[in-house]
C-alpha positions in Angstrom: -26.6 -0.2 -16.1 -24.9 1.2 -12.9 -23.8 -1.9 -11.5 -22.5 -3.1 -14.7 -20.2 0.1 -14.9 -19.6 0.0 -11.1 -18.7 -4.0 -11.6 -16.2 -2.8 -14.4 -14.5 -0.1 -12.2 -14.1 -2.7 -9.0 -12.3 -5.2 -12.3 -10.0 -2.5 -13.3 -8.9 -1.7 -9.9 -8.0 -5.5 -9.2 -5.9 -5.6 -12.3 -4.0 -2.3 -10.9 -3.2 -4.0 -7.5 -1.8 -7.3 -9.2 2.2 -7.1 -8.9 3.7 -7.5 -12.7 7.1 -9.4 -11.8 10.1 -7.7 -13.7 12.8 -9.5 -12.0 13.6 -12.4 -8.8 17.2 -13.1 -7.6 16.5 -16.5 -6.6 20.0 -17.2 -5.8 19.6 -14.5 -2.8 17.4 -17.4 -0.8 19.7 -20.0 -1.6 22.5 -18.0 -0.1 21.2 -15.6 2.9 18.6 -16.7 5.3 16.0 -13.6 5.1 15.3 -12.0 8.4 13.4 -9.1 7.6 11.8 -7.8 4.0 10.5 -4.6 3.0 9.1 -3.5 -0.3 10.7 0.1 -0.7 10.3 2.6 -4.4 12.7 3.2 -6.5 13.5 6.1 -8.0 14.0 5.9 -11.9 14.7 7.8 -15.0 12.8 7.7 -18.0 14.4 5.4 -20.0 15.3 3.1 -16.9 11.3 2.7 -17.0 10.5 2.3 -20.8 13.4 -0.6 -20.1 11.7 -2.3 -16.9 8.4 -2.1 -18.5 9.7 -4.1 -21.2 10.5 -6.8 -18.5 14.5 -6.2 -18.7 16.7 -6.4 -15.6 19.1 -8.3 -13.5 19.2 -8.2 -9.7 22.0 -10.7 -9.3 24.8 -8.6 -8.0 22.6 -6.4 -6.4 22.8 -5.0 -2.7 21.4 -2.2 -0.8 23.7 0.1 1.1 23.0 2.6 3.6 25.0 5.8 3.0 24.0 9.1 4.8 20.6 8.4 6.4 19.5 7.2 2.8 19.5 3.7 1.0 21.0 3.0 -2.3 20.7 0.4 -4.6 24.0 -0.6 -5.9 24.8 -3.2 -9.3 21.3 -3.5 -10.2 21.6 -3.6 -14.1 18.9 -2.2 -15.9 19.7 -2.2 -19.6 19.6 0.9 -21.5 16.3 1.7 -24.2 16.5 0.2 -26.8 14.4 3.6 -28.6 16.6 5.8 -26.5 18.7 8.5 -27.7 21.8 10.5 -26.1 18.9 11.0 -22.8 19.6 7.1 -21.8 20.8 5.9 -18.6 24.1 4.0 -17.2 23.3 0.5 -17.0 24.2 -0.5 -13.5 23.8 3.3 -11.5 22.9 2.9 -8.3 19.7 4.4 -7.6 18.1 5.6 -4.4 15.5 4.1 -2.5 12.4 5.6 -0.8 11.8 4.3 2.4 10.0 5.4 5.8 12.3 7.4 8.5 11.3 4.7 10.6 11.7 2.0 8.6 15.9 3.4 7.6 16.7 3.6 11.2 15.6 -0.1 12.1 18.0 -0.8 8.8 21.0 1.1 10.4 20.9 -0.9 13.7 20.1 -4.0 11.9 22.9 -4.0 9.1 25.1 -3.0 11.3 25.2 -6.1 13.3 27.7 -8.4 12.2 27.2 -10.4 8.9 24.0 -8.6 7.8 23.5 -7.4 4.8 20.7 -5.9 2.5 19.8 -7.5 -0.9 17.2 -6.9 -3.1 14.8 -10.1 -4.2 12.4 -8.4 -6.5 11.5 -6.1 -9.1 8.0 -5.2 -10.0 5.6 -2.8 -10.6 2.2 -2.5 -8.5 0.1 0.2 -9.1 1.8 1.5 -11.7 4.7 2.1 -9.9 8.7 0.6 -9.8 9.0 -1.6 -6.7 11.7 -3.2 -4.8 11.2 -6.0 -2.5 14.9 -5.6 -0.3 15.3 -8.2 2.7 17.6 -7.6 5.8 19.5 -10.8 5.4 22.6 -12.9 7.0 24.9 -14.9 4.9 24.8 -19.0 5.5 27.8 -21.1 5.5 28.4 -23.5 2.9 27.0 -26.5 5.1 23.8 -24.7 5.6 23.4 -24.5 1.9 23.7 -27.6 1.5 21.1 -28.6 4.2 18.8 -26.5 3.2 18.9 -28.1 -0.7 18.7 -31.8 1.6 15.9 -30.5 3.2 14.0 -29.7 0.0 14.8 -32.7 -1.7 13.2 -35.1 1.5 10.1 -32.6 1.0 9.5 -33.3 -2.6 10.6 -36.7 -2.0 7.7 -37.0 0.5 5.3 -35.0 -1.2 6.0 -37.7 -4.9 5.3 -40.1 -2.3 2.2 -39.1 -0.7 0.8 -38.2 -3.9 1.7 -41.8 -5.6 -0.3 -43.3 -2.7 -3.3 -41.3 -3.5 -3.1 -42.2 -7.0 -3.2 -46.0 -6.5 -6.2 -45.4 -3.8 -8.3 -43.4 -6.3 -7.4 -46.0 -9.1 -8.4 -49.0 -6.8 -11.5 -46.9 -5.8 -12.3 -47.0 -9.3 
């Protein structure tokens, strides 16, 4: 009986630590290359929660800011509560957030070198807690887009082909 009940406690815990995606601001690889990432808290409002939990929010415009030894998430939209009343939040607020001492500083002399920037990549919940996923990022030039997408192309291109020629050995192996 105690190993059954310990067995369900070690299952519930798993199901804590798996990250429930809210949002991904794919565009963000396609146009920075990503130096550094960190996955910092967020602090929220009540509604701003009920909202995320219902898997609403946009991190397209987003970007992270540095203002006063403190980081700040600007043009995040979070739409308000559906259920809310006159307690609901502004949509796109920008909200603070948590970070280690040590972990700002490196930020400051980072982001302050020349074409760096700070832009969020996901939103999610782990452990029952808002998450952001910012990276420390550069911006790439229009040709490096583009060989980046020709670069992804030969790899699918390769993999179609190496996967084709296992087909045909399995067929003529059977």
């Amino acid at each position: 009986m105690k190993t059954q009940r310990s067995k369900a406690k070690a299952n519930a815990k798993d199901a804590k630590d798996v990250r429930k995606l809210i949002a991904q601001n794919k565009k963000a690889r396609h146009d920075y290359v990503i130096l550094d990432t960190f996955e910092c808290g967020i602090v929220l409002t009540g509604t701003e929660v009920k909202s995320l939990r219902q898997g609403r929010a946009s991190l397209v415009d987003g970007f992270a800011q540095i203002d006063g030894n403190e980081v700040w998430l600007h043009n995040v939209h979070i739409p308000e509560y559906a259920q809310g009343t006159w307690t609901n939040h502004a949509a796109r607020r920008k909200r603070k957030l948590l970070l280690h001492r040590a972990e700002i500083d490196k930020l400051i002399g980072k982001t302050q070198e020349t074409g760096h920037t700070l832009v969020p990549l996901q939103l999610y919940f782990y452990r029952g807690r808002a998450k952001v996923e910012i990276a420390l990022a550069k911006g790439k030039k229009e040709y490096d887009k583009r060989q980046t997408l020709r670069e992804k192309q030969d790899r699918r291109e390769a993999d179609r082909a190496i996967s084709s020629v296992r087909r045909r050995q399995r067929a003529a192996e059977g």
